[in-house]
N, CA, C and O atoms as a MOPAC input file, in Angstrom:
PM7 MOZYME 1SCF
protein

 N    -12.13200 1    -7.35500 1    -7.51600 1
 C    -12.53000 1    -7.43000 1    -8.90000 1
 C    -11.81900 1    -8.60900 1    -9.54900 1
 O    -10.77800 1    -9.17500 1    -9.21600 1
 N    -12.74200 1    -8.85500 1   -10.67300 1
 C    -11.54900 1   -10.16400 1   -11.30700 1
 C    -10.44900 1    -9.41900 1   -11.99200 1
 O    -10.17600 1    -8.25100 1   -12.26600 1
 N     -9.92900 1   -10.63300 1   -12.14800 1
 C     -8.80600 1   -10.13100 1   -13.28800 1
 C     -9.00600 1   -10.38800 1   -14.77000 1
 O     -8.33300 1    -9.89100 1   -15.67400 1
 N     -9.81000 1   -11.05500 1   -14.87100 1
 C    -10.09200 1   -11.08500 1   -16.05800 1
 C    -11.42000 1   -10.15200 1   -16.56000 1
 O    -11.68800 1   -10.26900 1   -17.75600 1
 N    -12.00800 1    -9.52400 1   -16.01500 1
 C    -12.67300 1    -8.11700 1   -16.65700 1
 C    -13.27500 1    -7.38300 1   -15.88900 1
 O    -14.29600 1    -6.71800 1   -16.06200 1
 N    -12.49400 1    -7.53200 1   -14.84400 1
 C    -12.88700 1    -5.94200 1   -14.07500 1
 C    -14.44900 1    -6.33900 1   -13.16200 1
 O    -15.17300 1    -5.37100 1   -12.93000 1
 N    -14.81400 1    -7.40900 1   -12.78600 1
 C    -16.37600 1    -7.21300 1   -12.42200 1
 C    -15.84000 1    -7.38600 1   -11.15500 1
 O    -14.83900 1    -8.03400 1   -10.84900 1
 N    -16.95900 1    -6.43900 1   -10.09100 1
 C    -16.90000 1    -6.84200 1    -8.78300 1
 C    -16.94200 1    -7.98300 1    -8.19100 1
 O    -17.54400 1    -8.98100 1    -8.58700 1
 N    -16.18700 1    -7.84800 1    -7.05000 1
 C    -16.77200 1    -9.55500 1    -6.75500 1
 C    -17.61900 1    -9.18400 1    -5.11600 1
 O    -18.30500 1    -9.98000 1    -4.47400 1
 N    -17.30900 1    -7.79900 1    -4.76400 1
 C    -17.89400 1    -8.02200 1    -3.26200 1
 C    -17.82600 1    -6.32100 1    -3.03100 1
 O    -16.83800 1    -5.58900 1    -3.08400 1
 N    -19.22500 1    -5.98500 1    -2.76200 1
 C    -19.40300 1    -4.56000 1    -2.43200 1
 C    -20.82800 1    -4.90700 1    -0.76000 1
 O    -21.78000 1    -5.63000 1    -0.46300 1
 N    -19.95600 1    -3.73900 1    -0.18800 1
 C    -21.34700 1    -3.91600 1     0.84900 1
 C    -21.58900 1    -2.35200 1     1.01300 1
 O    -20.83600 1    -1.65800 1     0.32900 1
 N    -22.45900 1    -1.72300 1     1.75800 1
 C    -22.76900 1    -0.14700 1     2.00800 1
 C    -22.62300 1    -0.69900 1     3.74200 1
 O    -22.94900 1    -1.67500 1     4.41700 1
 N    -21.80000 1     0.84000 1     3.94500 1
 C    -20.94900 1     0.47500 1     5.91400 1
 C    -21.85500 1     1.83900 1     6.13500 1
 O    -21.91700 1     2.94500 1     5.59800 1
 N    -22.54200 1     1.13800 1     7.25100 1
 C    -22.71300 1     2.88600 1     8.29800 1
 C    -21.90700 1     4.05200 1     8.15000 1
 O    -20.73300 1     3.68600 1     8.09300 1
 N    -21.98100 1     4.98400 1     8.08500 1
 C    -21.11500 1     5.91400 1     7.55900 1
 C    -20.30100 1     6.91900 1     8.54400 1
 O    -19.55900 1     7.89800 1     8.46300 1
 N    -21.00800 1     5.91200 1     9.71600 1
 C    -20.24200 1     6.68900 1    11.21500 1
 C    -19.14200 1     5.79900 1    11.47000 1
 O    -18.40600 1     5.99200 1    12.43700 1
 N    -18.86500 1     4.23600 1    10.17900 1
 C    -18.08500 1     3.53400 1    11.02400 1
 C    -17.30900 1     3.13800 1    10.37500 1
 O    -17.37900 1     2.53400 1     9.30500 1
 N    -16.10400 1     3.59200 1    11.25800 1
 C    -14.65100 1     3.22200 1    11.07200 1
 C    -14.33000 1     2.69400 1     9.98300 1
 O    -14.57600 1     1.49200 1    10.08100 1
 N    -13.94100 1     2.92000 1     9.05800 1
 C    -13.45600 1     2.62200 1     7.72400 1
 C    -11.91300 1     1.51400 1     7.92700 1
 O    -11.56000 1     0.60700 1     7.17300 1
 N    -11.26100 1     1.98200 1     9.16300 1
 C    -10.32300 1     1.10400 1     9.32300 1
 C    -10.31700 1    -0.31800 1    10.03600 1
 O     -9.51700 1    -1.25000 1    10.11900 1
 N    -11.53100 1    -0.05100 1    10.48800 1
 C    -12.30400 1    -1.84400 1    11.35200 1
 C    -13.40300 1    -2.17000 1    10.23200 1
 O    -14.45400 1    -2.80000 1    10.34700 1
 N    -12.77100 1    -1.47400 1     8.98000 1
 C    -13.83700 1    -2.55800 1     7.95000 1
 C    -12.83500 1    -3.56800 1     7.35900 1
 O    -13.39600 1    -4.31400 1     6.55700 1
 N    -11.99500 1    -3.72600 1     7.45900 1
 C    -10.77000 1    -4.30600 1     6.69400 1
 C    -10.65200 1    -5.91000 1     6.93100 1
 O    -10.72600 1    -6.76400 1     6.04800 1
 N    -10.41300 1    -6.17000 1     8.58400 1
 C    -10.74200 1    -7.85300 1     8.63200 1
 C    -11.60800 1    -8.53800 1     7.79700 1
 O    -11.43100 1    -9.38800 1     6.92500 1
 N    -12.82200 1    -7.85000 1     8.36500 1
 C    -14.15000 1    -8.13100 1     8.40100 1
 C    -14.39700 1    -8.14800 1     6.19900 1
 O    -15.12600 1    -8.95200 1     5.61700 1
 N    -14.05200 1    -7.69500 1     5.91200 1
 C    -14.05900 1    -7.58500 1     4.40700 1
 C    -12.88700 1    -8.87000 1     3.96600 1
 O    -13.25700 1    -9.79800 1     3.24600 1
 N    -11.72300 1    -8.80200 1     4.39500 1
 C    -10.76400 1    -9.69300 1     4.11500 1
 C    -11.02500 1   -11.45000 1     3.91900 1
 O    -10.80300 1   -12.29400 1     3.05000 1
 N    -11.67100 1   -11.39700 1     5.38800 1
 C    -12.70200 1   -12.60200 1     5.80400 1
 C    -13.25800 1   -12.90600 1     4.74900 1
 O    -12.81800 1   -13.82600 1     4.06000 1
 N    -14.57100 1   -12.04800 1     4.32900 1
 C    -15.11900 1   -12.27300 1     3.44700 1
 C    -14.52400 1   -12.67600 1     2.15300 1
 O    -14.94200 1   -13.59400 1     1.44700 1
 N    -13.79000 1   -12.12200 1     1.97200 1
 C    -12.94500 1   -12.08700 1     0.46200 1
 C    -12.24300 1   -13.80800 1     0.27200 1
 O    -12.10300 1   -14.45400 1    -0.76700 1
 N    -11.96400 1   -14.11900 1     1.43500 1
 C    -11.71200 1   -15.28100 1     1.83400 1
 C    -12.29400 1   -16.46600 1     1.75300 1
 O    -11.94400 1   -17.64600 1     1.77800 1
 N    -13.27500 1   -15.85100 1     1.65000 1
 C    -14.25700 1   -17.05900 1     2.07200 1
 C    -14.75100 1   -17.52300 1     0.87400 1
 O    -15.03200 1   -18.69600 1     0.62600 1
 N    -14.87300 1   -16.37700 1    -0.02000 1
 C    -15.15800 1   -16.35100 1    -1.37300 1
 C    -13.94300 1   -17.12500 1    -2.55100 1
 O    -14.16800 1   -17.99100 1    -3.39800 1
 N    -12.97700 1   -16.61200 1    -2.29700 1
 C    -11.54800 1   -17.52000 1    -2.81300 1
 C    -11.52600 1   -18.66500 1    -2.88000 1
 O    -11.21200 1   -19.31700 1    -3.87600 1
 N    -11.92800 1   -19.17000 1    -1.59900 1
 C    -11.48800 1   -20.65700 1    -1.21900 1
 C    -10.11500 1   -20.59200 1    -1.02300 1
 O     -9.56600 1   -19.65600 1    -0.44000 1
 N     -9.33500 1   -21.90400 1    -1.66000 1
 C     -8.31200 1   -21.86700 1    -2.02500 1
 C     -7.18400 1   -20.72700 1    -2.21300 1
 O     -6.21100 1   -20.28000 1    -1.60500 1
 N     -7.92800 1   -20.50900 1    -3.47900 1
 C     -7.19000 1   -19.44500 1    -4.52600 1
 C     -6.36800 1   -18.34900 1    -3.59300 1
 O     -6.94100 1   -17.70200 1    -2.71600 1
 N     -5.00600 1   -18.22400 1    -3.87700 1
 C     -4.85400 1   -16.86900 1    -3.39100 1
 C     -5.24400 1   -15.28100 1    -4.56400 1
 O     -5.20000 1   -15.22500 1    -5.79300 1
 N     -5.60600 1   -14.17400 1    -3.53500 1
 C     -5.76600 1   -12.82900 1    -3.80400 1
 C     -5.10600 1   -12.17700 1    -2.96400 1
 O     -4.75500 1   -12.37600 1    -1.80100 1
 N     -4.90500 1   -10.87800 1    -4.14600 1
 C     -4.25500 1    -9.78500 1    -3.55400 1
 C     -5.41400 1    -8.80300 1    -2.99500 1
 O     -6.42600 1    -8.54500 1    -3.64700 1
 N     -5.14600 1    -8.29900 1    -1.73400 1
 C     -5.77100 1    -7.26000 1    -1.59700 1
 C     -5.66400 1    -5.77000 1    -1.38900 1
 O     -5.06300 1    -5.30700 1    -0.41900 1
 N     -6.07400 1    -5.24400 1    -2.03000 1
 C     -5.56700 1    -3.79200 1    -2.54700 1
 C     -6.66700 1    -2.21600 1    -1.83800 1
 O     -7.84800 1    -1.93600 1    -2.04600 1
 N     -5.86600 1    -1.68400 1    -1.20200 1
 C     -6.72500 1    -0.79300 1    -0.16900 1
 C     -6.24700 1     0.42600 1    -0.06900 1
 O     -5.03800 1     0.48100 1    -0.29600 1
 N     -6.80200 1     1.51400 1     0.21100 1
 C     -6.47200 1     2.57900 1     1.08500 1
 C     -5.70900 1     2.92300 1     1.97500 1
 O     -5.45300 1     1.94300 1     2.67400 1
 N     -5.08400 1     4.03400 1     2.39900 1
 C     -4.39500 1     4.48800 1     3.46800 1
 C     -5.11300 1     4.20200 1     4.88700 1
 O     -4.47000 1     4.30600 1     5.93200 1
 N     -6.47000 1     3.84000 1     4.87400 1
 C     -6.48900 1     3.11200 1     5.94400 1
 C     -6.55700 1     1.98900 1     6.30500 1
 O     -7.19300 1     1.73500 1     7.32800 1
 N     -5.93000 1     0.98600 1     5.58300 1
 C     -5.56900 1    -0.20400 1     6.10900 1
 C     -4.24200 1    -0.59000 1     7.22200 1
 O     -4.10100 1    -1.34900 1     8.18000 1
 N     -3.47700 1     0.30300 1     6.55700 1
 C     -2.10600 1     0.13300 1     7.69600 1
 C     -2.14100 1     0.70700 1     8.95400 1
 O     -1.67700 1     1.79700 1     9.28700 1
 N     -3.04300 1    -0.55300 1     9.99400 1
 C     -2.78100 1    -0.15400 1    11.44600 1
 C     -2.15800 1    -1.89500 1    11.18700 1
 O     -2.11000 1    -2.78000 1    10.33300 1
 N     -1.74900 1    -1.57600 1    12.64000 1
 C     -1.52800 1    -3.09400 1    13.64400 1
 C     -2.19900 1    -3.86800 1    13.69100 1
 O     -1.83600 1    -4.97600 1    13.29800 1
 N     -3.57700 1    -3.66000 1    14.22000 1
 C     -4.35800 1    -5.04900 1    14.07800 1
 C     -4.78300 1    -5.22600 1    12.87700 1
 O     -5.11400 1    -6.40000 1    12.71200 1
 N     -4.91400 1    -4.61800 1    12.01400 1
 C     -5.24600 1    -5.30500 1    10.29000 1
 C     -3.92800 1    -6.13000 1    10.16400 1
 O     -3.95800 1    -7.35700 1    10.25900 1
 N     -2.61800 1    -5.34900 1     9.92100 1
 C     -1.54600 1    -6.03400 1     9.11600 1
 C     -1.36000 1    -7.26400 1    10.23400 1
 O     -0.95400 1    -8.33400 1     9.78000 1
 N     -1.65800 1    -7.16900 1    11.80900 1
 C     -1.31900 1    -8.31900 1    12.00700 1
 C     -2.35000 1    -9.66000 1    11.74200 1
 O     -2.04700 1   -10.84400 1    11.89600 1
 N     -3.47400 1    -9.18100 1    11.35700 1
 C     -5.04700 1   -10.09500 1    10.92400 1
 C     -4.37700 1   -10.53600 1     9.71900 1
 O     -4.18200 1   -11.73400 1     9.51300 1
 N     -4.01000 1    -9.61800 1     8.90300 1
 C     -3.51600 1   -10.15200 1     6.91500 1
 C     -2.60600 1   -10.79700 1     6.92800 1
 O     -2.55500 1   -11.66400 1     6.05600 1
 N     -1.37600 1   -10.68400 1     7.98000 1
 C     -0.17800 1   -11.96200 1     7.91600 1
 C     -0.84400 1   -13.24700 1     8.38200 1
 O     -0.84100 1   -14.32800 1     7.79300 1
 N     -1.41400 1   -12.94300 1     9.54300 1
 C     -1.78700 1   -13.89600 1    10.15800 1
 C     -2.81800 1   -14.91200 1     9.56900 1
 O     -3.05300 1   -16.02100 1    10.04900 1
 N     -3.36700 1   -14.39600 1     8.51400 1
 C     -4.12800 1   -15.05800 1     7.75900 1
 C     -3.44700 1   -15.33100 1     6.14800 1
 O     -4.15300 1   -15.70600 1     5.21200 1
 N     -2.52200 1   -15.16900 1     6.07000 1
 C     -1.62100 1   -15.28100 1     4.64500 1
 C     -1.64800 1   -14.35800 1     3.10300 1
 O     -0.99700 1   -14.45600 1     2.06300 1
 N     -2.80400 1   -13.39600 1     3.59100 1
 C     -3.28500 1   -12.82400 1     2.68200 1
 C     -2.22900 1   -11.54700 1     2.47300 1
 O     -1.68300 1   -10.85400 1     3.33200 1
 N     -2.13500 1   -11.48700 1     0.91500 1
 C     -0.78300 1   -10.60700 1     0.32100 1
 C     -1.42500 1    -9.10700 1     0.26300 1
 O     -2.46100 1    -9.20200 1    -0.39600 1
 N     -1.21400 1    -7.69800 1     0.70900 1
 C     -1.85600 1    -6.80000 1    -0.01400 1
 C     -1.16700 1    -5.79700 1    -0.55800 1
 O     -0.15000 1    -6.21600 1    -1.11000 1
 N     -1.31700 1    -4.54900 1    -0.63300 1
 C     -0.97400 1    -3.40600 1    -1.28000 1
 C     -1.81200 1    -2.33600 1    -0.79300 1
 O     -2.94200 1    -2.28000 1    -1.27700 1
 N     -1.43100 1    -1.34300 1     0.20400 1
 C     -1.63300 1    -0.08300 1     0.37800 1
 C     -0.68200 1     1.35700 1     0.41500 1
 O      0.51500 1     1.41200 1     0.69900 1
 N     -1.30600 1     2.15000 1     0.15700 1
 C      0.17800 1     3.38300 1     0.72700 1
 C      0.09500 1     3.64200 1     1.98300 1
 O     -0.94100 1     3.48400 1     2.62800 1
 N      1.18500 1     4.06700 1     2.45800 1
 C      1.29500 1     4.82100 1     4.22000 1
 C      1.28500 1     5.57300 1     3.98200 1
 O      1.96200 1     6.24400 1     3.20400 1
 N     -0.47900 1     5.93600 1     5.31600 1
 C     -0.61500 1     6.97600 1     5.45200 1
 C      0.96100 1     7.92400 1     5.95300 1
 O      1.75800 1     7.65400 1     6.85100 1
 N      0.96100 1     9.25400 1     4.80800 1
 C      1.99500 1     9.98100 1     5.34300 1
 C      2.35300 1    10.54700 1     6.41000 1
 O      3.47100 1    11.06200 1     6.45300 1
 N      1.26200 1    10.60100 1     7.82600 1
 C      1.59300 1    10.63000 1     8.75500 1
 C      2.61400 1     9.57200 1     9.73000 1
 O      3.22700 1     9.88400 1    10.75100 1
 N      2.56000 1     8.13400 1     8.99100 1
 C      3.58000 1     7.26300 1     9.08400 1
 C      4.88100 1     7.18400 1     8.47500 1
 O      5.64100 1     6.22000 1     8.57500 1
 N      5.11000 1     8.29600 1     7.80800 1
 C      6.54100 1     7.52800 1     7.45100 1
 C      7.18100 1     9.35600 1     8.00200 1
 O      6.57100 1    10.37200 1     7.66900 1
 N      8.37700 1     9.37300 1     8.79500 1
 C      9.20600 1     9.69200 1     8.97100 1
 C      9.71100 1    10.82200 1     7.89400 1
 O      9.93900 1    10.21700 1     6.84600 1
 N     10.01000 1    12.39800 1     7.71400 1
 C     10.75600 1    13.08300 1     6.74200 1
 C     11.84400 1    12.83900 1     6.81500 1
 O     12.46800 1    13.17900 1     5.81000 1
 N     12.73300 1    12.12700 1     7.99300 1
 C     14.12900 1    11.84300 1     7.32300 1
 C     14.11400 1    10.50100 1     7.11100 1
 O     15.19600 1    10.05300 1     7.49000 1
 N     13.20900 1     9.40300 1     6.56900 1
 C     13.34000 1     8.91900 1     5.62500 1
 C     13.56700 1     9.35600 1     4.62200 1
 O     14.72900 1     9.19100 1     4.25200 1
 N     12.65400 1    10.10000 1     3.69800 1
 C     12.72400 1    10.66000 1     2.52400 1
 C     14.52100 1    11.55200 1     2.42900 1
 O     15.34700 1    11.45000 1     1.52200 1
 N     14.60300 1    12.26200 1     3.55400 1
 C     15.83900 1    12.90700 1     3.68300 1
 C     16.85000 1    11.82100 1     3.44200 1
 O     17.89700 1    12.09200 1     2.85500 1
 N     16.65100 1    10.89700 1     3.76400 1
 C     18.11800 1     9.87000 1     3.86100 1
 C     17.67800 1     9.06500 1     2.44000 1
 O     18.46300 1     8.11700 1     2.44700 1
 N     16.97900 1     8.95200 1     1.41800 1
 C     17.22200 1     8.31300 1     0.36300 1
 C     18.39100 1     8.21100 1    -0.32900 1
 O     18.91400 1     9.28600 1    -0.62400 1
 N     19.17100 1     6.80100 1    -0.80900 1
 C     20.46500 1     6.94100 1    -1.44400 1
 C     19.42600 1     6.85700 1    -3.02500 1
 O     18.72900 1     5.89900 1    -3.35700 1
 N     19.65100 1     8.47800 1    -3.97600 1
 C     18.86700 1     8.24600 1    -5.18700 1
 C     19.93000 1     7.34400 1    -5.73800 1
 O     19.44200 1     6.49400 1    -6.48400 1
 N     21.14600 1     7.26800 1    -5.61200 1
 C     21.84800 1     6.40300 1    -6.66800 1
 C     21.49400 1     4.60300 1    -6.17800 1
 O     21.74800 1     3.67000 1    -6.94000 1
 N     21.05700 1     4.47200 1    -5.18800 1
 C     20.99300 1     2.99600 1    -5.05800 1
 C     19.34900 1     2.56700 1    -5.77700 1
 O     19.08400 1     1.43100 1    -6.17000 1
 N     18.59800 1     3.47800 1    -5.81800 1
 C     17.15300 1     3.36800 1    -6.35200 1
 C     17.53700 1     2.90800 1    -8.10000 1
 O     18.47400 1     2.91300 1    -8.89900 1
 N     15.96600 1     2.50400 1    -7.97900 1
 C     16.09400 1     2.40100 1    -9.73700 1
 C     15.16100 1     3.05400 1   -10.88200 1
 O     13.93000 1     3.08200 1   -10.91600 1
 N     16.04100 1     3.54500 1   -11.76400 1
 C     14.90400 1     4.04500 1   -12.57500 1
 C     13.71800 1     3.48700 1   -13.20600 1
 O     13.76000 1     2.50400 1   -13.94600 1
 N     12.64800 1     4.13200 1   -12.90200 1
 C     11.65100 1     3.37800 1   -13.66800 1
 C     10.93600 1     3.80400 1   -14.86900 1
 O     10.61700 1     4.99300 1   -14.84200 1
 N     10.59500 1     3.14800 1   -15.92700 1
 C      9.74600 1     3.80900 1   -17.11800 1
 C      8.67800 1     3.69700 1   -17.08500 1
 O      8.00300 1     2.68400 1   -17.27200 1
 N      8.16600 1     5.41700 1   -16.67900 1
 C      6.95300 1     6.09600 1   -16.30500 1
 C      6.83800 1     7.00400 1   -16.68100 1
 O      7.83100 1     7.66900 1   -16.38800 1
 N      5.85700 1     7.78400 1   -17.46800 1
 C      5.45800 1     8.54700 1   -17.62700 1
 C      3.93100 1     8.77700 1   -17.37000 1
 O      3.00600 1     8.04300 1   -17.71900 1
 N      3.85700 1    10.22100 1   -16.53200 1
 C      2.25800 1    10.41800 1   -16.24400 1
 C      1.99000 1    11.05400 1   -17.21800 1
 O      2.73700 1    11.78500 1   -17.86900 1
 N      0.40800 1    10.70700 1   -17.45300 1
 C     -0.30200 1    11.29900 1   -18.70700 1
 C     -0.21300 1    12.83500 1   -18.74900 1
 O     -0.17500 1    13.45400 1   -19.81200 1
 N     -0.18300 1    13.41100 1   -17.54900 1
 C      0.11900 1    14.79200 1   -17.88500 1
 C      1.84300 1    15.46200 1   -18.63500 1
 O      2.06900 1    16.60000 1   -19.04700 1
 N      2.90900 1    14.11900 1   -18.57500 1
 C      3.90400 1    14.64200 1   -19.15200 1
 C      4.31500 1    13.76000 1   -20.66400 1
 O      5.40700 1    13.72300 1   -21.23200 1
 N      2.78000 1    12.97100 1   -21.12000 1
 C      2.98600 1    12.55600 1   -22.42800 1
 C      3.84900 1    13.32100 1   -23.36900 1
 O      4.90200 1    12.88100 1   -23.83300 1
 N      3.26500 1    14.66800 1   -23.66300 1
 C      3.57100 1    15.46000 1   -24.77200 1
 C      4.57500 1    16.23400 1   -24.38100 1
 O      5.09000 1    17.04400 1   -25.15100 1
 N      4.91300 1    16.09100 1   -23.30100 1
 C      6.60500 1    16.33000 1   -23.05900 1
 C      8.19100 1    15.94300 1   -23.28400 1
 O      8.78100 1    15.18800 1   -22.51200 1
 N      8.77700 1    16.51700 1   -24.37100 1
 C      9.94200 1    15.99100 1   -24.88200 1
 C     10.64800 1    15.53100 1   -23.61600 1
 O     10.81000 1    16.31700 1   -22.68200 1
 N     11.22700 1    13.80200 1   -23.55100 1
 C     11.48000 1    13.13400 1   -22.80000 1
 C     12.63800 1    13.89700 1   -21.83700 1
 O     12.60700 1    13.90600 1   -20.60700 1
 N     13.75100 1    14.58600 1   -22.74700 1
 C     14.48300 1    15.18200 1   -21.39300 1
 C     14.19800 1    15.78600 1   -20.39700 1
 O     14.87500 1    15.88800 1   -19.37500 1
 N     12.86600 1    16.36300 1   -20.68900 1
 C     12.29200 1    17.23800 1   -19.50900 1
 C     11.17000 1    16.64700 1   -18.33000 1
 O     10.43500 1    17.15200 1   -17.48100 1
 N     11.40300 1    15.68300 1   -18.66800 1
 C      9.64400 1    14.73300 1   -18.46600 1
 C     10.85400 1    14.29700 1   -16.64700 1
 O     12.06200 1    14.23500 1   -16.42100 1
 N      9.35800 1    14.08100 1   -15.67000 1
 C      9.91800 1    13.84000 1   -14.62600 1
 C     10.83000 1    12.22700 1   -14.42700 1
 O     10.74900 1    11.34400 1   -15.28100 1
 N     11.32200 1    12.14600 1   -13.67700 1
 C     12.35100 1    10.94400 1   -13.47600 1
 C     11.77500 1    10.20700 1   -12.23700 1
 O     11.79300 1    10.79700 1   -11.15700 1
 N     11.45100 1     9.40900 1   -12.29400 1
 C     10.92000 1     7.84400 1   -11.28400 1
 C     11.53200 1     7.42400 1   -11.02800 1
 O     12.17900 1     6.84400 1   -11.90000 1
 N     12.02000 1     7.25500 1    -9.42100 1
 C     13.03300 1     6.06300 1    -9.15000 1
 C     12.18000 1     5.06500 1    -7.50800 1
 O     11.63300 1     5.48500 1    -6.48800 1
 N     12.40000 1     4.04500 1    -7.89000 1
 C     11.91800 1     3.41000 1    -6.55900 1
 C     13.37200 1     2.66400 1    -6.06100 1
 O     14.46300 1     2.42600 1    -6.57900 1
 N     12.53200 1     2.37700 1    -4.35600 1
 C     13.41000 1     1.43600 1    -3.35200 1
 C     12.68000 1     0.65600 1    -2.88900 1
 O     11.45000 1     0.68000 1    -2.85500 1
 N     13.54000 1    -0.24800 1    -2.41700 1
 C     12.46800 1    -1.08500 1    -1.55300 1
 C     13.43900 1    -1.39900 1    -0.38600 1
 O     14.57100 1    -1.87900 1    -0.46100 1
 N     12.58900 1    -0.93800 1     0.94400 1
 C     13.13400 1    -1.80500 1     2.04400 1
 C     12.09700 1    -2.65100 1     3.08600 1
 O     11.01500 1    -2.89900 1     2.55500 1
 N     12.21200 1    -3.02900 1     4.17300 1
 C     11.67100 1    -3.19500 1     5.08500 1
 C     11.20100 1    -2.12200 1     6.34900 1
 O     12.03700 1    -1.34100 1     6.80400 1
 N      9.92500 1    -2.14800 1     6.82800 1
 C      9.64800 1    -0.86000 1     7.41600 1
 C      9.27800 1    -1.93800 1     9.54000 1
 O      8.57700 1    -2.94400 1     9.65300 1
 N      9.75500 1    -1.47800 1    10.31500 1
 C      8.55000 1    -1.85100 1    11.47100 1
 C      7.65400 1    -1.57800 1    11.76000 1
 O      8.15900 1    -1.09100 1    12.77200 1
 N      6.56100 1    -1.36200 1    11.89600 1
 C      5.12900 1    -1.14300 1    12.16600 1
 C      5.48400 1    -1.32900 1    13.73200 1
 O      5.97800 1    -2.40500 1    14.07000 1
 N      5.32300 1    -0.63000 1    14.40900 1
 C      5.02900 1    -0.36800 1    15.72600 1
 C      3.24800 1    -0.78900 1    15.91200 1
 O      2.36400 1    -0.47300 1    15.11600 1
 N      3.09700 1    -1.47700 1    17.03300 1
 C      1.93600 1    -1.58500 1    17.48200 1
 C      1.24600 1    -0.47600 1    18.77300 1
 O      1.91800 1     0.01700 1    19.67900 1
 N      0.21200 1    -0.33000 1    18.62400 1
 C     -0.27600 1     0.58700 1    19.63900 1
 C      0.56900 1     0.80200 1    20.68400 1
 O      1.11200 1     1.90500 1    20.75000 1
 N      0.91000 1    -0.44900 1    21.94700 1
 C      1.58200 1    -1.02600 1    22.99900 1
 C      2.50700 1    -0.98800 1    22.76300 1
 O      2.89800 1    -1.00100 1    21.59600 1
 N      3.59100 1    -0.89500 1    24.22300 1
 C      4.83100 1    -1.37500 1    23.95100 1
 C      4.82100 1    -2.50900 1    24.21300 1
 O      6.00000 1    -2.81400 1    24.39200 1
 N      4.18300 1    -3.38500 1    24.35800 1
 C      4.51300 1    -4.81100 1    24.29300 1
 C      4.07300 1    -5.40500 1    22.93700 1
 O      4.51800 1    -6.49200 1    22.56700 1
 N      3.19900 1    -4.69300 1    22.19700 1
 C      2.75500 1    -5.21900 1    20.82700 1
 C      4.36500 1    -5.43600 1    19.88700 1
 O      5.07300 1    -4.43900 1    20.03100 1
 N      4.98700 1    -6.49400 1    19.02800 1
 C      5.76300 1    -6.58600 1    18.48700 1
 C      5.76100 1    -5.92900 1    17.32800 1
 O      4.81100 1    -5.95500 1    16.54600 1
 N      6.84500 1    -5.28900 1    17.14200 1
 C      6.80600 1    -4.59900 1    15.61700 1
 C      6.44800 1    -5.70300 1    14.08100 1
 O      6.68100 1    -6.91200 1    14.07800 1
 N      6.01700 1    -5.14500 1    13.21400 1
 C      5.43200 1    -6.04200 1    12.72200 1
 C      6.64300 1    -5.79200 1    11.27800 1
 O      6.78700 1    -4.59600 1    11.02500 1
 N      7.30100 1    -6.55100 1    10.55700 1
 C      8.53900 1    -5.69200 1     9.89700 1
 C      7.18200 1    -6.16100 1     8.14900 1
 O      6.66600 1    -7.23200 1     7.83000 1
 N      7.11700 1    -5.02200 1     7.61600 1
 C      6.93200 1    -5.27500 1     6.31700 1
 C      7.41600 1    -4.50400 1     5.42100 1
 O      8.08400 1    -3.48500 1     5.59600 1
 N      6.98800 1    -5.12200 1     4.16200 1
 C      7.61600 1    -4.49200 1     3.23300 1
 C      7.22300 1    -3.43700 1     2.48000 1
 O      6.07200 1    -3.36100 1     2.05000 1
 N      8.43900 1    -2.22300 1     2.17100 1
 C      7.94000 1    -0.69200 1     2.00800 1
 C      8.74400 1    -0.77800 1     0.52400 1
 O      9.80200 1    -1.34600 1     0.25200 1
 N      7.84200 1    -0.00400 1    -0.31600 1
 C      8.36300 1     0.31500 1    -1.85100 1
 C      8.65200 1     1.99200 1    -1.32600 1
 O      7.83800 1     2.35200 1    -0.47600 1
 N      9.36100 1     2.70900 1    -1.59500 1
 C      9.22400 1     4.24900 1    -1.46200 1
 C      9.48400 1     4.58600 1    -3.51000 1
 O     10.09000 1     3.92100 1    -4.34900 1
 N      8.79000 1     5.73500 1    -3.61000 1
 C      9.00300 1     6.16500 1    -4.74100 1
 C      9.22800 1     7.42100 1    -4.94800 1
 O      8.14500 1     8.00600 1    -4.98600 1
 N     10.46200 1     8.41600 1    -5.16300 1
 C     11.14200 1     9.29300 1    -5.64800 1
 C     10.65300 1    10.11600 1    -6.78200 1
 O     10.97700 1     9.56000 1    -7.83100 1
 N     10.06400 1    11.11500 1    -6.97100 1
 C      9.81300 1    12.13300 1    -8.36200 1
 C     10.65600 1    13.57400 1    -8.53500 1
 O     10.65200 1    14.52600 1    -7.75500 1
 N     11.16400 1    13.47600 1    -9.42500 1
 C     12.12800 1    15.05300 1    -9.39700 1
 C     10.95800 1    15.84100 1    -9.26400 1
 O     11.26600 1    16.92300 1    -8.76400 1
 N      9.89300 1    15.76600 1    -9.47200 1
 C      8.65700 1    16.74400 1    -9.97300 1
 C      8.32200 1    17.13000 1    -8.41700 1
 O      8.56200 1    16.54000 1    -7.36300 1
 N      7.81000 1    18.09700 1    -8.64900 1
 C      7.20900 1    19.34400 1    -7.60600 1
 C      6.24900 1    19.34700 1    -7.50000 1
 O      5.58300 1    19.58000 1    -8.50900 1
 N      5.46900 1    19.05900 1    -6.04900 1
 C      4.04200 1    19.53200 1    -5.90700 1
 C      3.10500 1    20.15000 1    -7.09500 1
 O      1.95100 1    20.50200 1    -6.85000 1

């Protein structure tokens, strides 16, 4: 979409038997091609983070933004968070607008570096970069 008002810039309709995660090059490309120059961010789903995408998007210079899928990240990550090294952030979700601020949930992010393991053991880990984000709030 642009940034300056939201209009699409590139929609296609995918077979619906197919792989949502081998649509990602193939879209990127495109997106690419369309840019020129210009750099874009590209912004996706939990299924973008395999190996051969993130190694297609470095490899092609292109910046993005997805979450890991939570079957990728580790519970003692989350277990080993230092909350005091995180930082607070000012957030509030619309569901805790009308909530007097002491009670309202607390946001803290980190950022480190994550490896991406490739399928193979000979595939090289691919090291990128992981935001994790912290909520006192409860399911």
């Amino acid at each position: 979409m642009t940034g300056d008002g939201s209009i699409p810039l590139l929609s296609r309709v995918i077979d619906g038997r197919a792989a949502e995660i081998s649509q990602i090059t193939g879209t990127m490309n495109s997106l690419r091609a369309m840019a020129g120059l210009k750099e874009f961010l590209l912004i996706a789903d939990s299924k973008l983070i395999s190996h051969g995408n993130v190694t297609a998007l470095i490899q092609a210079g292109t910046d993005f933004i997805a979450p890991a899928p939570a079957s990728k990240v580790d519970n003692a990550v989350y277990a080993a968070l230092d909350l005091d090294a995180a930082t607070v952030v000012d957030y509030t979700p619309a569901r805790d607008e009308d909530t007097p601020a002491g009670q309202r949930e607390i946001y803290r992010v980190l950022e480190d570096t994550h490896p991406l393991a490739g399928p193979r053991k000979s595939d090289p880990p691919l090291e990128v970069r992981r935001i994790l984000v912290h909520s006192t709030g409860g399911p």
